[in-house]
Residue, then its C-alpha position, 0 to 999 in steps of 0.5 A: x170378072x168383077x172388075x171396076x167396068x163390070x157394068x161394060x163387061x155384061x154388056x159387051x159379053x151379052x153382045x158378045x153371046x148374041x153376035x156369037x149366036x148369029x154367026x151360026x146362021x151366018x148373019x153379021x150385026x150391026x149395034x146401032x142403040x146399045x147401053x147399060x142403065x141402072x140395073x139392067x142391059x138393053x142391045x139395039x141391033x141391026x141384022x145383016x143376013x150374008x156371010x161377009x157381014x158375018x166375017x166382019x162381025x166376028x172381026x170384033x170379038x176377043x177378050x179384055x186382057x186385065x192385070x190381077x194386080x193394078x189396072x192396067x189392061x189390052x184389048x185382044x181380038x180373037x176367039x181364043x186369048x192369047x198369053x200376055x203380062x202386064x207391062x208393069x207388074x210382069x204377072x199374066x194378064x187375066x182374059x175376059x171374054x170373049x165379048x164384043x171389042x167393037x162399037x156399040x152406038x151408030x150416030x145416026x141413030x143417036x142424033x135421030x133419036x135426040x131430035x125426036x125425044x125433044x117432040x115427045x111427051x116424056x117425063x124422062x126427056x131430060x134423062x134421055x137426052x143425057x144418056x143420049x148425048x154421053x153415048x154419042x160421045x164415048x169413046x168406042x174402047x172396051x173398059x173404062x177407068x174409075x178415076x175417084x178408084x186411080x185417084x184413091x189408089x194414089x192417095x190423091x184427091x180426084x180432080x174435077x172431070x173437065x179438068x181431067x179430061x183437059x190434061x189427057x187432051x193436052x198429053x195427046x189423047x182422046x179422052x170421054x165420060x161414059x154412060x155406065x158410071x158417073x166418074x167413068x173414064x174412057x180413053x187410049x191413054x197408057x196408065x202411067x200417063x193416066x195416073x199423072x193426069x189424074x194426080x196433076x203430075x202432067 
């Protein structure tokens, strides 16, 4: 589906498709390192090879479940979607998937990873540890919300990020950029309560 997280959606879906290939041969991975960067996809995987491991990857499959008409959507686990509507257009929601529902970083890796790169001769370094501290933060959701996209949808100026980001915060939710896109929001707050912070109605 090309949607505003399209760049997570191929991700999540490649993920999706490799730990679906795994399971044949009853191995569980673990994502340890994996992002979405200018034009191409990169994964980081750990591979565990026992059944239980398996089961417990599979936990993590299922569909984002995405209104056709406004942005609102449900992440849904399982192989197969299951019939939902849009609680605030009443029309079906649209599935995506299956892809991987899960996180997709393990902080472990990412603070190792940012102590070394300082110690390497890189003419990237300062990039590397951008992506690496915006990864280590995200919020482990699938999708996140183009804020500048809810804000045009509204017909108001985007705010500042920080002060976004505030607003969600103060309503009780978490809320984070994320590495895919600049104006990226990643957060578990409802929409309704999105599009309030958005147009400073909180």
């Amino acid at each position: 589906l090309n949607n505003e997280y399209h760049s997570e959606t191929g991700l999540r879906t490649l993920l999706g498709f490799v730990v679906r290939e795994a399971l044949k041969y009853d191995m569980g991975l673990v994502p340890q390192f994996c992002f979405s960067h200018e034009h191409f996809v990169r994964l980081h995987l750990q591979v565990r090879r026992c059944a239980p491991a398996a089961e417990r990857t599979l936990s993590s499959i299922g569909y984002i479940m995405q209104c056709p008409k406004c942005p609102s959507r449900i992440e849904q686990h399982g192989m197969l979607p299951k019939h939902a509507v849009c609680e605030y257009c009443d029309v079906p929601l649209i599935p995506v998937g299956p892809l991987w529902l899960g996180g997709i970083q393990s902080d472990t890796i990412l603070d190792a990873m940012a102590e070394k790169v300082t110690l390497l001769p890189l003419g990237t370094s300062r990039e590397l540890i951008a992506l690496l501290a915006l990864c280590r933060n995200e919020l482990p959701t699938a999708g996140f919300y183009d804020y500048h996209q809810l804000a045009k949808r509204e017909r108001r100026s985007p705010p500042p990020m920080k002060e976004l980001l505030g607003r969600i915060h103060t309503m009780g939710f978490p809320a984070t950029r994320c590495h895919y896109l600049g104006t990226g929001v990643k957060t578990t707050a409802p929409l309704h309560l999105l599009l309030e912070a958005v147009k400073g109605d909180c």
